[in-house]
Backbone and ligand atoms as CSV (ligand in chain L), in Angstrom:
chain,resi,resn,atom,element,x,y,z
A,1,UNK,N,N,111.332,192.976,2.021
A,1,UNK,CA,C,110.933,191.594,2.321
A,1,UNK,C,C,112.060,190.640,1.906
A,2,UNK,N,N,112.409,189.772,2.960
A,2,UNK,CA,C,113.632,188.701,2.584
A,2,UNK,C,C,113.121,187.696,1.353
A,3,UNK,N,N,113.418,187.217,0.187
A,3,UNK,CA,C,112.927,186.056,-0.184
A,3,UNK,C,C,112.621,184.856,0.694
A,4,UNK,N,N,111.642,183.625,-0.115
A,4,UNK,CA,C,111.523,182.721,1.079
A,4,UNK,C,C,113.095,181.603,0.384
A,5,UNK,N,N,113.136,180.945,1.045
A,5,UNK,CA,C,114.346,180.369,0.878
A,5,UNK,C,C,114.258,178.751,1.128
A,6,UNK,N,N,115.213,177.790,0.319
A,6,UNK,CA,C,114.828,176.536,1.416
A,6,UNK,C,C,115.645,176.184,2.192
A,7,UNK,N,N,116.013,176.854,2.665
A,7,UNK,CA,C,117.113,177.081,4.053
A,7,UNK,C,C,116.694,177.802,5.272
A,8,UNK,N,N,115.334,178.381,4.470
A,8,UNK,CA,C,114.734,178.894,5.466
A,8,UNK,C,C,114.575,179.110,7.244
A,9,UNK,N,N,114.367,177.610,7.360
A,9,UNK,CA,C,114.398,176.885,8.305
A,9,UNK,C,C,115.706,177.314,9.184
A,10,UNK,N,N,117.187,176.537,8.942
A,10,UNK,CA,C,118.132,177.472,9.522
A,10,UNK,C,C,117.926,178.623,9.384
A,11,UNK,N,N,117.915,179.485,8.086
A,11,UNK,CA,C,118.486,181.151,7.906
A,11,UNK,C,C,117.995,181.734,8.980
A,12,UNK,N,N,116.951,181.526,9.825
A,12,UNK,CA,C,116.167,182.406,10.456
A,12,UNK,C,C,116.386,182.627,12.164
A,13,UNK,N,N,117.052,181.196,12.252
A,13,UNK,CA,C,117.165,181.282,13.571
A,13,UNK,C,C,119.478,182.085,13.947
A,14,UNK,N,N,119.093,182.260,15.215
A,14,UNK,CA,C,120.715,183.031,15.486
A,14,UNK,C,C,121.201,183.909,14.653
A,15,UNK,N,N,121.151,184.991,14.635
A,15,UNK,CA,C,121.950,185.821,14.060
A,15,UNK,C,C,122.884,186.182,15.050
A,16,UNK,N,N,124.461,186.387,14.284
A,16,UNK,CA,C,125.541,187.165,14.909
A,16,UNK,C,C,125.776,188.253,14.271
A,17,UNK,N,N,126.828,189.064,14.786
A,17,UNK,CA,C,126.908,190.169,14.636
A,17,UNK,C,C,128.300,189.995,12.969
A,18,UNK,N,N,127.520,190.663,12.270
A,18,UNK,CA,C,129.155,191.134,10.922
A,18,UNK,C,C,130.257,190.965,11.357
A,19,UNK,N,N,131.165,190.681,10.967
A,19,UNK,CA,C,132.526,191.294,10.981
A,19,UNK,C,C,132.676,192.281,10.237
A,20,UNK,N,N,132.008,192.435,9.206
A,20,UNK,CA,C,132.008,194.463,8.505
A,20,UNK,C,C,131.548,195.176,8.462
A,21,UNK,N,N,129.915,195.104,8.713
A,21,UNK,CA,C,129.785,196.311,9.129
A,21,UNK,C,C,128.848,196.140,10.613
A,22,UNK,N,N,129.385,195.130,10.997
A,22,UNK,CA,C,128.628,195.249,12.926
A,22,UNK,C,C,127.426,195.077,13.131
A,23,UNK,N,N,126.822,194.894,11.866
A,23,UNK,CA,C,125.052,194.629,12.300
A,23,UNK,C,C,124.692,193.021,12.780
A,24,UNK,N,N,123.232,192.673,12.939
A,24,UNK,CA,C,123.031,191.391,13.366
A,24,UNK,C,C,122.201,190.649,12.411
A,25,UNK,N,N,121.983,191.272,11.021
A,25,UNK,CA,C,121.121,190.311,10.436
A,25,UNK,C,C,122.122,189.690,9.414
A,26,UNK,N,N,121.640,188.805,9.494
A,26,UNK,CA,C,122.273,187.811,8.247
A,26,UNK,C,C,121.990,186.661,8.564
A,27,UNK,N,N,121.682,186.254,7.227
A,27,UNK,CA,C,121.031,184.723,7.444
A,27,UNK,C,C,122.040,183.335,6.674
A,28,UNK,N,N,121.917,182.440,7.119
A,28,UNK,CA,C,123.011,181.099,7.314
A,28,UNK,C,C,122.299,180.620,5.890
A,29,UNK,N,N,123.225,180.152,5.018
A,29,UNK,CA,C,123.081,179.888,3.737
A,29,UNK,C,C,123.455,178.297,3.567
A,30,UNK,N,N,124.557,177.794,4.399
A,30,UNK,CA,C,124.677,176.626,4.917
A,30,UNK,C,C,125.098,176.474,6.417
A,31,UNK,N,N,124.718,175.052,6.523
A,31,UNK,CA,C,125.247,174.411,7.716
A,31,UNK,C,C,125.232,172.600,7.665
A,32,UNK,N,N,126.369,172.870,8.254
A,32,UNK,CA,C,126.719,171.255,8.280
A,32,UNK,C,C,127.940,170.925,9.337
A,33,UNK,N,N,127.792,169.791,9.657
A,33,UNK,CA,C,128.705,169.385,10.908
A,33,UNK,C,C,130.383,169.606,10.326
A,34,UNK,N,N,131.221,169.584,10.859
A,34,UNK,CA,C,132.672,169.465,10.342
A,34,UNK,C,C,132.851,168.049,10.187
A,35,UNK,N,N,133.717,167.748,9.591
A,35,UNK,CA,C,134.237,166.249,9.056
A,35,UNK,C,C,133.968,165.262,10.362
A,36,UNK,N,N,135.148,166.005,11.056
A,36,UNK,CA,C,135.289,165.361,12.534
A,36,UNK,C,C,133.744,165.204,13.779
A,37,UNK,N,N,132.967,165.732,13.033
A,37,UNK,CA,C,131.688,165.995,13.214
A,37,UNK,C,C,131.528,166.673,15.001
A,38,UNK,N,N,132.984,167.446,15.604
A,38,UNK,CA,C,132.896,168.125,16.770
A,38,UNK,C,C,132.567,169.649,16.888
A,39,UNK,N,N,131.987,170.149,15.509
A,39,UNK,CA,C,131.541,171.223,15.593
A,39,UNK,C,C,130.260,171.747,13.834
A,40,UNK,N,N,129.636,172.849,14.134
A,40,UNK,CA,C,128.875,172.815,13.532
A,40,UNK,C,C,129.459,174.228,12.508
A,41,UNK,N,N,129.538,174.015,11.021
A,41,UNK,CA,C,130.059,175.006,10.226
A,41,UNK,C,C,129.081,176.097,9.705
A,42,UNK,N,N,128.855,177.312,10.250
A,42,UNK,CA,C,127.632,177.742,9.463
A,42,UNK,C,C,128.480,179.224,8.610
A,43,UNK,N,N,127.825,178.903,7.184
A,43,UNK,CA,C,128.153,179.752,6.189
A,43,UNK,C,C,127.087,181.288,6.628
A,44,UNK,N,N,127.673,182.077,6.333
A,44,UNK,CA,C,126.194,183.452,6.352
A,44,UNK,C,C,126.945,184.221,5.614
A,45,UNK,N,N,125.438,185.207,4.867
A,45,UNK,CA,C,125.737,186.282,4.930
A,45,UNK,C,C,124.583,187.162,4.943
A,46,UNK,N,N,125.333,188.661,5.149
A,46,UNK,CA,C,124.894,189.492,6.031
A,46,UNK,C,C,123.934,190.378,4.842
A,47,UNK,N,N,122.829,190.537,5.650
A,47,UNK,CA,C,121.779,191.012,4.877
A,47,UNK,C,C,122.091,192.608,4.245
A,48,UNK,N,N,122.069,193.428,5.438
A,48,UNK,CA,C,123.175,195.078,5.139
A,48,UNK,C,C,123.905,195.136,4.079
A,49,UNK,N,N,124.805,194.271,3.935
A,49,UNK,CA,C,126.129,194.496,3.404
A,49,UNK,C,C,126.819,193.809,2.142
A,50,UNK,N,N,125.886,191.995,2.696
A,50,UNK,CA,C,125.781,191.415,1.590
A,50,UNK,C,C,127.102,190.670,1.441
A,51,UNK,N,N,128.063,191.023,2.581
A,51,UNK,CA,C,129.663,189.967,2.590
A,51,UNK,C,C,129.449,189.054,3.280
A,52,UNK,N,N,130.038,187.866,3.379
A,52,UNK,CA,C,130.147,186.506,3.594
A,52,UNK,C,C,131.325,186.200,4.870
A,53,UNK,N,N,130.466,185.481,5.956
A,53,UNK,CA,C,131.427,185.366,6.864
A,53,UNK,C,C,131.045,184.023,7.318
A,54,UNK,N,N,131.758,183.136,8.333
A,54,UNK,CA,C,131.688,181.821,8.521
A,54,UNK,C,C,132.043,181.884,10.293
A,55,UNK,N,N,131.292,180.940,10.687
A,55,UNK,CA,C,130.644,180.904,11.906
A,55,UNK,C,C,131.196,179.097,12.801
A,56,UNK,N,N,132.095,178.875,13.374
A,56,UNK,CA,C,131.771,177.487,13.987
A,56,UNK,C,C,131.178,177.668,15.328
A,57,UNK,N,N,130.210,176.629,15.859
A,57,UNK,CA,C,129.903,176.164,16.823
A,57,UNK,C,C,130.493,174.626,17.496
A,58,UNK,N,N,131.062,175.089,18.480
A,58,UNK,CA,C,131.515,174.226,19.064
A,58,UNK,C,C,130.683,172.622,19.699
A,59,UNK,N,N,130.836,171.405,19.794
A,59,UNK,CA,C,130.040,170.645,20.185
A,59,UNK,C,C,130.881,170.264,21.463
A,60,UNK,N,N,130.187,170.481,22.841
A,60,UNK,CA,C,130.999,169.758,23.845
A,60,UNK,C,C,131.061,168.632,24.122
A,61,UNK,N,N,130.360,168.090,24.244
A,61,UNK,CA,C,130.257,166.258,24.460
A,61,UNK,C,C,128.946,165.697,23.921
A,62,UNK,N,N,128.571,164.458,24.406
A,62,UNK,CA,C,127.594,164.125,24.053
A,62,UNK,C,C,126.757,164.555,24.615
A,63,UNK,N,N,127.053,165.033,25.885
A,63,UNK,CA,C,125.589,165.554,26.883
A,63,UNK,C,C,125.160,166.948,26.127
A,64,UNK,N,N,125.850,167.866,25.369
A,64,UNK,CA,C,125.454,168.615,24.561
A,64,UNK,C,C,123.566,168.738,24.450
A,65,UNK,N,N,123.349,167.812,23.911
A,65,UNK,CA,C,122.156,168.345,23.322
A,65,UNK,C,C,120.943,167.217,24.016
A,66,UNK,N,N,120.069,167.603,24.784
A,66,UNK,CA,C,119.267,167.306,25.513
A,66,UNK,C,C,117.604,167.332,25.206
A,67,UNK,N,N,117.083,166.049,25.698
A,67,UNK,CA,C,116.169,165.615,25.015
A,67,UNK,C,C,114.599,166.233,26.180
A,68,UNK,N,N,113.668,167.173,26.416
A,68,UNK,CA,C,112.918,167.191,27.353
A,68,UNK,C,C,111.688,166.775,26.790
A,69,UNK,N,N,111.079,165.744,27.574
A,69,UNK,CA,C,110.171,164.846,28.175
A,69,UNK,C,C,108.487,165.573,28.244
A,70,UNK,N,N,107.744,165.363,28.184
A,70,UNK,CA,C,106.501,165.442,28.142
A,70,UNK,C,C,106.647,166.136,29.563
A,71,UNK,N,N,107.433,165.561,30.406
A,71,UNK,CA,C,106.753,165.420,32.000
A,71,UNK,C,C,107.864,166.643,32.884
A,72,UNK,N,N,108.413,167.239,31.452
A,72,UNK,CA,C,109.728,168.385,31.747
A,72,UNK,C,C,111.047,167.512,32.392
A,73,UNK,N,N,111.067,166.479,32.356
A,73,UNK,CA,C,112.247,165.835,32.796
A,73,UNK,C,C,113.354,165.968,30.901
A,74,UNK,N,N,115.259,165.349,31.466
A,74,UNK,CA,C,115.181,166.198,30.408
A,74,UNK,C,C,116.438,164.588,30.705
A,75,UNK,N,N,116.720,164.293,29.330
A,75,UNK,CA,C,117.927,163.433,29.058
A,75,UNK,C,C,118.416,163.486,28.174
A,76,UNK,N,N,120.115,163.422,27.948
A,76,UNK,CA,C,120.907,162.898,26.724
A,76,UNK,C,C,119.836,162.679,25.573
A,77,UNK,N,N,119.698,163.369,24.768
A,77,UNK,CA,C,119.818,162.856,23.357
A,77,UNK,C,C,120.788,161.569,22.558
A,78,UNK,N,N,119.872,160.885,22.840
A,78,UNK,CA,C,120.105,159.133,22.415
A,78,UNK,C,C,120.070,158.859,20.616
A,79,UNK,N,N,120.920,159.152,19.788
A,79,UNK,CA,C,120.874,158.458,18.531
A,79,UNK,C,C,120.100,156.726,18.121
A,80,UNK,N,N,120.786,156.146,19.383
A,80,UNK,CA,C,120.472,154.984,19.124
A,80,UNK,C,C,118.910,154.763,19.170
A,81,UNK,N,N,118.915,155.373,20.364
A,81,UNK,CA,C,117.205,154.923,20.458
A,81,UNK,C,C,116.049,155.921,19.026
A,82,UNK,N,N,116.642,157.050,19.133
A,82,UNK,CA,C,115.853,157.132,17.735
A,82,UNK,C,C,116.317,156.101,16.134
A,83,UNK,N,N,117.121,155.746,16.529
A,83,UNK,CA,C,117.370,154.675,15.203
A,83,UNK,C,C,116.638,153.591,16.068
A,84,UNK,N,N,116.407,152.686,16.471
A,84,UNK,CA,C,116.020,151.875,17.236
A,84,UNK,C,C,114.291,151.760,17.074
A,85,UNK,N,N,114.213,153.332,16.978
A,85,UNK,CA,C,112.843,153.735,17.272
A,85,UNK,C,C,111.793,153.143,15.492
A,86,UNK,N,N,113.029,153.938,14.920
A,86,UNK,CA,C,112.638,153.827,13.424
A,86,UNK,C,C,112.778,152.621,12.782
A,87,UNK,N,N,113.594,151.543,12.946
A,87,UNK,CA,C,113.784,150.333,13.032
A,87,UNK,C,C,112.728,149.971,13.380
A,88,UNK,N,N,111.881,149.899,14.047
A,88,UNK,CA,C,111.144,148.785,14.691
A,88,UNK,C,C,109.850,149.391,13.625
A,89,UNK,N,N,109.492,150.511,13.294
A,89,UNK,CA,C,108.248,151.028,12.149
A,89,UNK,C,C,108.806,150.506,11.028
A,90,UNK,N,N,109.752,150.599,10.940
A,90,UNK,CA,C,110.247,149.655,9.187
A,90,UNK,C,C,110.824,148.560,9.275
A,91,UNK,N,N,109.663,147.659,10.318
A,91,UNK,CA,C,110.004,146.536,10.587
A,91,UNK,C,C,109.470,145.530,9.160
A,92,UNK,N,N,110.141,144.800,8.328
A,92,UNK,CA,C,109.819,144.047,7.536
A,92,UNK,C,C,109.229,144.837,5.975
A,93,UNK,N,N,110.153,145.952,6.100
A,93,UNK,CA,C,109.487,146.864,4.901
A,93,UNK,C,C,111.008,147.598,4.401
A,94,UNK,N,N,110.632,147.624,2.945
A,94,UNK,CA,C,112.051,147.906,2.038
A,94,UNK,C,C,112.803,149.043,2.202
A,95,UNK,N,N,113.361,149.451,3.757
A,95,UNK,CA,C,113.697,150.378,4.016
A,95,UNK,C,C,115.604,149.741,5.012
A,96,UNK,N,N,116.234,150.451,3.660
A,96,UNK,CA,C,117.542,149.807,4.168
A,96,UNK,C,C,118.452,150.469,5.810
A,97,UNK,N,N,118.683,149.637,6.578
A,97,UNK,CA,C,119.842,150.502,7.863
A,97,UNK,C,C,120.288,151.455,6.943
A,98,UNK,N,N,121.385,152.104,6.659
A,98,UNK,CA,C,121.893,153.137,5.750
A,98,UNK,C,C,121.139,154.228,5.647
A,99,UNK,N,N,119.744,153.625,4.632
A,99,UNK,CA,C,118.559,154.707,4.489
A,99,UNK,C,C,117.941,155.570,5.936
A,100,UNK,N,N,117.860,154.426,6.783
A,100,UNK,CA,C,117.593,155.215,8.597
A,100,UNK,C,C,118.720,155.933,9.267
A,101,UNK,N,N,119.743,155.208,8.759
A,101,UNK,CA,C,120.987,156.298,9.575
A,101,UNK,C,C,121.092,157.192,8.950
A,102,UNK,N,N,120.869,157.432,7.969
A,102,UNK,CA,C,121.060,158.835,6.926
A,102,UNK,C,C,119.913,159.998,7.313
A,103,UNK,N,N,119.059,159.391,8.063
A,103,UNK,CA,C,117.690,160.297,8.177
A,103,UNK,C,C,117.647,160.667,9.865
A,104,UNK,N,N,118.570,159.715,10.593
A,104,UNK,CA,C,119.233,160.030,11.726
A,104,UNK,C,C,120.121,161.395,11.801
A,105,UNK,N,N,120.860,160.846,10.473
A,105,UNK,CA,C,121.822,162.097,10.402
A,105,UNK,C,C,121.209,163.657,10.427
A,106,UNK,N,N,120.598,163.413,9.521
A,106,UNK,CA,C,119.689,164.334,8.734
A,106,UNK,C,C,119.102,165.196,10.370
A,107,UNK,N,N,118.530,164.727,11.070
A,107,UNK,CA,C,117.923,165.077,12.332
A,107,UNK,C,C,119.062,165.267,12.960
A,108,UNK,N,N,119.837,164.442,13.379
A,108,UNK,CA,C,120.847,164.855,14.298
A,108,UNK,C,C,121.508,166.385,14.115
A,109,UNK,N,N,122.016,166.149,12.866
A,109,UNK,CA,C,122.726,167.583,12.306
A,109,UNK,C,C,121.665,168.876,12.146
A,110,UNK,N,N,120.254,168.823,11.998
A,110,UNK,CA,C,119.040,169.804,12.166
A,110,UNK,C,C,119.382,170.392,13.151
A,111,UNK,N,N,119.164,169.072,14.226
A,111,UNK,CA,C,118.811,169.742,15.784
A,111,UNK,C,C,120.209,170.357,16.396
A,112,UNK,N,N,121.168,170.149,15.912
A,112,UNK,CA,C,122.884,170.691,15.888
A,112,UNK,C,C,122.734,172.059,15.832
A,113,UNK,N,N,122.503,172.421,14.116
A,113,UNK,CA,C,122.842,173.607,13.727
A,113,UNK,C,C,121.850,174.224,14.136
A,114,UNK,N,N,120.231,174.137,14.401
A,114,UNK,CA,C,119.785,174.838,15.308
A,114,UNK,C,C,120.340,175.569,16.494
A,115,UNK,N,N,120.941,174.559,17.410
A,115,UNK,CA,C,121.808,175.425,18.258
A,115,UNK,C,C,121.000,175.599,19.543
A,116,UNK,N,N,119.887,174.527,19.697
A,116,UNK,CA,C,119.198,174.981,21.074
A,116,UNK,C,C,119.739,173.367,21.668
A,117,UNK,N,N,120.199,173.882,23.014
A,117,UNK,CA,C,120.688,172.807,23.641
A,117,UNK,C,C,119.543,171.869,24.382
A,118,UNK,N,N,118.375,172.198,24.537
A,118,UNK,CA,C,117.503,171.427,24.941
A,118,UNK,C,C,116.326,171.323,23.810
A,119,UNK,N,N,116.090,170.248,23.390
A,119,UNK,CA,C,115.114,169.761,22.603
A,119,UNK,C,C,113.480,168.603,22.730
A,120,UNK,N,N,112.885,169.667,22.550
A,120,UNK,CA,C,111.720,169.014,23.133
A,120,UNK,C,C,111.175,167.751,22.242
A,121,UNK,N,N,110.752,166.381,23.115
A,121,UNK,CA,C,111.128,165.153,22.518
A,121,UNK,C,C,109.655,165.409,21.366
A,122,UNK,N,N,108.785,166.181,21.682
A,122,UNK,CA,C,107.601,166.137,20.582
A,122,UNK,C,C,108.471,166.808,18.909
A,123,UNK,N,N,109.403,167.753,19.428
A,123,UNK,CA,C,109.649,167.938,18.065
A,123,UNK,C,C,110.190,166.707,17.447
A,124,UNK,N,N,111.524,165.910,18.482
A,124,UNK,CA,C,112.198,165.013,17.843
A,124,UNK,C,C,111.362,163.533,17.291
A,125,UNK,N,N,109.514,164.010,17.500
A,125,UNK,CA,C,109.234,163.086,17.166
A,125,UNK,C,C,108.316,163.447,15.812
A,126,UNK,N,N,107.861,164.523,15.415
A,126,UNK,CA,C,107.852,165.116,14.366
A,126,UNK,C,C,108.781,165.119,13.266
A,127,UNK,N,N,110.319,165.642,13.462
A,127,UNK,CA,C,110.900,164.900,12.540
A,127,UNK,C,C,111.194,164.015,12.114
A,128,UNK,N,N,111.083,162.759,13.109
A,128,UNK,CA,C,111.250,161.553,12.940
A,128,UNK,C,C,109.730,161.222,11.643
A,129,UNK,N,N,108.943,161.277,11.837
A,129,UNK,CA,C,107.759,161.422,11.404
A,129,UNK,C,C,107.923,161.647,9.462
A,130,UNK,N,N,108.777,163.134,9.789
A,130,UNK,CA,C,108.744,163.511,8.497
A,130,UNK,C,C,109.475,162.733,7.431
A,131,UNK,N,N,110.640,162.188,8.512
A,131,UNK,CA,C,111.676,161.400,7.532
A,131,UNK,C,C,111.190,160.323,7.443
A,132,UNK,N,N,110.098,159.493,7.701
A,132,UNK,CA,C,110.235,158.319,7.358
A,132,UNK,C,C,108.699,158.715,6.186
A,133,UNK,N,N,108.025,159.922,6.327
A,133,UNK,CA,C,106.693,160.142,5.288
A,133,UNK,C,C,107.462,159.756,3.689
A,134,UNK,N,N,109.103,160.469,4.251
A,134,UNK,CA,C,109.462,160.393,2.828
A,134,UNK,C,C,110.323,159.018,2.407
A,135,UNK,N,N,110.026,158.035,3.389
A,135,UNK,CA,C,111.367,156.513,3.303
A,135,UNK,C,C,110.584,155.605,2.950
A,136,UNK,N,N,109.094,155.831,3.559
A,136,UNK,CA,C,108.366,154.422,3.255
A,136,UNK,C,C,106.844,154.706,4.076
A,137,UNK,N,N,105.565,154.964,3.246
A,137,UNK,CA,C,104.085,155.218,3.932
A,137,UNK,C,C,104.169,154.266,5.119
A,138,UNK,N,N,103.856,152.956,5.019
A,138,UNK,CA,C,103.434,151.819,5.576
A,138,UNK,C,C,104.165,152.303,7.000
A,139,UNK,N,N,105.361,152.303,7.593
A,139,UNK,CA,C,106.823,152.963,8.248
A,139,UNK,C,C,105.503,154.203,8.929
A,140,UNK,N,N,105.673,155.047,8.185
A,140,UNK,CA,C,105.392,156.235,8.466
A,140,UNK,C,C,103.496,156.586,9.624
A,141,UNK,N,N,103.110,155.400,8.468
A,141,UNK,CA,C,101.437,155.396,9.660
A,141,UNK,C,C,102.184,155.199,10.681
A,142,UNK,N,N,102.574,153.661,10.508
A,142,UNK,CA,C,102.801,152.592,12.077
A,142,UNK,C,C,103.196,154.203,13.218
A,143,UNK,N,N,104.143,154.681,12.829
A,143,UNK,CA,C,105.088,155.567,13.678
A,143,UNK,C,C,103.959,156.538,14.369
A,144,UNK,N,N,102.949,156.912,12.991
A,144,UNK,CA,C,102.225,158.528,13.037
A,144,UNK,C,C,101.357,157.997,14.183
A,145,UNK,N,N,100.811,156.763,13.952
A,145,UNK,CA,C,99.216,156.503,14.700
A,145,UNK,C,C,99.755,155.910,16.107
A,146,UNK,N,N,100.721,155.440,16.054
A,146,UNK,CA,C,101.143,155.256,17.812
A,146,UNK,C,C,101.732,156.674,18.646
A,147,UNK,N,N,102.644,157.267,17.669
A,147,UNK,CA,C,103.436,158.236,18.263
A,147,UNK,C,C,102.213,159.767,18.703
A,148,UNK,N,N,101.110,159.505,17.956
A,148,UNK,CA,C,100.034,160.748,18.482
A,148,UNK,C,C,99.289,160.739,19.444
A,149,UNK,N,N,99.289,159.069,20.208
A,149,UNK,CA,C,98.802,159.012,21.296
A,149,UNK,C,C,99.815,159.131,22.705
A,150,UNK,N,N,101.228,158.847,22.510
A,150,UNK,CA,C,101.707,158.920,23.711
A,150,UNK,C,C,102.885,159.921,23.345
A,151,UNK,N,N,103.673,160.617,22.754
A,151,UNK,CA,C,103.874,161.764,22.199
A,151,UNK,C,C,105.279,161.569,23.357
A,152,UNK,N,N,106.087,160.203,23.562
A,152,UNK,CA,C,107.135,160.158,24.607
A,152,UNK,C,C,107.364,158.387,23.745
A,153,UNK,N,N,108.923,158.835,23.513
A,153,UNK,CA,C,109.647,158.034,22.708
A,153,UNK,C,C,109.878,156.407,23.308
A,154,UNK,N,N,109.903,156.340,24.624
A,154,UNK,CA,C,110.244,155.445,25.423
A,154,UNK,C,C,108.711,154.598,25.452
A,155,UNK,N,N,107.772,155.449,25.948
A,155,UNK,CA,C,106.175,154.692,26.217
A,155,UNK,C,C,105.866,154.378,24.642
A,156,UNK,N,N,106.078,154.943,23.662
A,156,UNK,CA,C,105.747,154.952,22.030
A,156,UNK,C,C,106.787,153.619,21.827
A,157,UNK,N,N,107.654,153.500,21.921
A,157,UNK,CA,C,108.569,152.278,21.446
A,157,UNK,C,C,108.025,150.954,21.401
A,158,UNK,N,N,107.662,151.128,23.210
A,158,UNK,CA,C,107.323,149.608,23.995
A,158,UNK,C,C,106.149,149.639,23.329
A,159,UNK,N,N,105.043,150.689,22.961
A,159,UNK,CA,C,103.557,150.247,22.404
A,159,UNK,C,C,103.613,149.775,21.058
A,160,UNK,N,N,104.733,150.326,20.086
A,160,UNK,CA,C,105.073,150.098,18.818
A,160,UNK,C,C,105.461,148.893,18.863
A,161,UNK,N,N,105.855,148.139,19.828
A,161,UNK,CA,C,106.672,146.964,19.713
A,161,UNK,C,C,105.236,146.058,19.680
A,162,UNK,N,N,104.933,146.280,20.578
A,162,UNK,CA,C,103.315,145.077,20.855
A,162,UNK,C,C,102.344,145.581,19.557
A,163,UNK,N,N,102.319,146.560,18.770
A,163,UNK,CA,C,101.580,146.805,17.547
A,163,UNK,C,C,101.602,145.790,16.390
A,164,UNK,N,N,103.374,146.347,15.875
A,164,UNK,CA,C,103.541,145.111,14.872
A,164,UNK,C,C,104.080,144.184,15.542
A,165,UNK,N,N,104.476,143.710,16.613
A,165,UNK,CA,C,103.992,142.298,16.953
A,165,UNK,C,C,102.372,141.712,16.294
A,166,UNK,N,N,101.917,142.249,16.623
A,166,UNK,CA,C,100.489,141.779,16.312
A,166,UNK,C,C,99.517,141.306,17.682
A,167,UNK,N,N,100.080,142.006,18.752
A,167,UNK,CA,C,99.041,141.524,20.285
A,167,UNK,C,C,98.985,142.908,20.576
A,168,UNK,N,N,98.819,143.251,21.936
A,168,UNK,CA,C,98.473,143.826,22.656
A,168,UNK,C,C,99.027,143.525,23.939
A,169,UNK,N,N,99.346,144.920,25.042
A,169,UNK,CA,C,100.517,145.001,26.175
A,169,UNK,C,C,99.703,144.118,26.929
A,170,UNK,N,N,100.286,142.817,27.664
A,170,UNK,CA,C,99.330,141.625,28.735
A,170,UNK,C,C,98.660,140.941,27.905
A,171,UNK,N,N,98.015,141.049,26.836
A,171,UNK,CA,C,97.557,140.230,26.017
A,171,UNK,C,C,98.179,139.456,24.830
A,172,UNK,N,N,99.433,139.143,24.613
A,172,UNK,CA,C,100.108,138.665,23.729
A,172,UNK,C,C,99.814,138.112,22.110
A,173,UNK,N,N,98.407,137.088,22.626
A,173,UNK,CA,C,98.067,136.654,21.171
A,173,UNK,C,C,96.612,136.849,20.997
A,174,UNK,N,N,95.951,137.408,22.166
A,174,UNK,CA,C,94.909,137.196,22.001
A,174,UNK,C,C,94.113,137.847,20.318
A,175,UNK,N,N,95.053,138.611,20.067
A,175,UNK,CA,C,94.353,139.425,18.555
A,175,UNK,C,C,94.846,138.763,17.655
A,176,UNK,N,N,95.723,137.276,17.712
A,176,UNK,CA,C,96.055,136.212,16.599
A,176,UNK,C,C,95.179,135.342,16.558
A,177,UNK,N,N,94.675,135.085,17.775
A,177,UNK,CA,C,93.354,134.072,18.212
A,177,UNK,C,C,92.298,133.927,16.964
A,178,UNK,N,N,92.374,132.717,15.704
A,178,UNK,CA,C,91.166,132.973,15.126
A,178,UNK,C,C,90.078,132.165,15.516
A,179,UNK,N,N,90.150,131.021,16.306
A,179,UNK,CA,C,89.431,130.726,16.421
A,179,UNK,C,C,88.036,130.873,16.985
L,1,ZN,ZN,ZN,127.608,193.305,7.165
């Protein structure tokens, strides 16, 4: 039985083959983008044998890593708009730019060293999810209780926007209305 690990997560996915003794298990101990951030560095080693070998993955462009849609349609993986996204849930709450780009990162470089070129937008909205459970609650409902009904980043944005606004889509103020 492998120990559980908290790397888990990577160790498990892609195995390549040794360079010593030719087998395919071994699990990734790290990973992280290169400086230049055009490729992905993954440390392993090999379960058999127990030697240490190092792995890059190449990043081709930005079209690289692809975002698919509820509706199987599939687009660019957009940074901005998931920062954009998260921005607007930690709208007016003690959650610094820096702190969101760092949790951008954090996702960006996940869904990297994973290594699957198409990414389904429910996961990317799950992690989004997770990183903000841990940035700020208040952040984290707004995101949870809109993002479980339309489960598509684009229709979730525009509804998030009219939320903490404080109206409703065609209805603008009517839910400010006290009179
Ligand atoms: Zn080996």
């Amino acid at each position: 039985m492998r120990r559980a690990c908290p790397l888990a997560v990577w160790a498990t996915v892609y195995r390549v083959r040794c360079p010593y003794c030719h087998l395919d298990d071994d699990r990734v101990i790290d990973s992280r983008a290169t400086d230049d951030g055009t490729a992905i560095r993954r440390r392993r080693v090999c379960n058999p044998c127990g030697k240490r070998f190092t792995t890059y993955e190449r990043v081709e462009g930005e079209e690289t890593l692809r975002v698919m849609k509820k509706d199987g349609r599939t687009q660019p993986f957009d940074r901005r708009k998931m920062l954009s996204g998260m921005q607007v849930a930690c709208e007016k709450r003690p959650v610094s730019t820096e702190a969101l780009e760092a949790a951008v990162n954090r996702i960006h470089q996940l869904l990297l060293a994973e290594g699957d070129r198409e990414v389904l937008s429910t996961r990317i909205g799950a992690l989004v999810m997770s990183e903000l459970h841990g940035l700020d609650q208040v952040a984290y409902v707004r995101f949870a209780s809109v993002y479980r009904q339309f489960k598509d980043l684009d229709e979730f944005m525009h509804e998030l926007r009219h939320v903490i606004g404080g109206g409703k889509p065609g209805a603008p103020d009517a839910s400010m209305d006290r009179s």
